[in-house]
Phi, psi and omega in degrees: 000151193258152196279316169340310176292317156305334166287306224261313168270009141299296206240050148254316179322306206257009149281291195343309180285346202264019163262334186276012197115199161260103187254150218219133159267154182212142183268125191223148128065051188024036169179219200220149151280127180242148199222144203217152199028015159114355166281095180295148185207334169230164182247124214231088197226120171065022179081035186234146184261053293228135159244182188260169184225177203178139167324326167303318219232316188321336192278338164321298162313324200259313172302326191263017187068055197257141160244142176316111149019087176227148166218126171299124180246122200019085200007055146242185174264150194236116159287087203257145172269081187236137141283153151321126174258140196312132184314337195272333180282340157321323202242021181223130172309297195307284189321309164344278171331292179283003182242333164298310190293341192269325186289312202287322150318318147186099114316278189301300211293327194285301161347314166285335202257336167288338196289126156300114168348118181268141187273153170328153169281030155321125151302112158291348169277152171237125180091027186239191189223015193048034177225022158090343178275138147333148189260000000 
């Protein structure tokens, strides 16, 4: 496949999606990440497109026969949690639209469960004057 053909099913991919914001590709890992508020949600691998999944959103994916993302890693399959997104959100806004918004939920939702907890407002230095100097 010509890297041509591959920009042009990129960036049919990421107009499709420019109803959910401004979403952007960046290229990774011998294909593009796709991303929206600095939050990756979707995937690009072999002209094929992947969204993220979560306990919420999977059984969607798995009631239409959609299969995960796998790559092999020291020859076993590595499963990631992206699906196949259905052949009809290629040729439709609206669909497009709701299986993108459905990734991009968690997406966020997977986001949330990584940010650290904010602590009392409590100095974590001991022994600074909070200008970084010994007290």
């Amino acid at each position: 496949m010509s890297r041509k053909v591959d920009e042009d099913f990129v960036s049919h991919v990421v107009d499709l999606l420019q109803g959910l914001g401004p979403v952007y590709a960046r290229r990774m890992f011998g294909g593009h990440g796709i991303f929206l508020d600095g939050l990756m949600f979707g995937l690009l691998a072999d002209r094929e497109l992947y969204f993220k999944v979560d306990a919420v959103n999977r059984e969607s994916f798995v009631e239409l026969g959609l299969q995960p993302f796998t790559y092999y890693k020291q020859g076993k399959p590595m499963a990631l949690s992206y699906f196949q997104a259905p052949e009809e959100a290629l040729e439709s806004l609206e669909v497009m639209s709701e299986w993108g918004n459905s990734a991009f939920a968690a997406a966020l939702r997977a986001a949330a469960k990584k940010r650290p907890r904010k602590k009392s407002g409590k100095s974590t230095r001991r022994g600074t004057s909070g200008r970084g100097k010994p007290a």
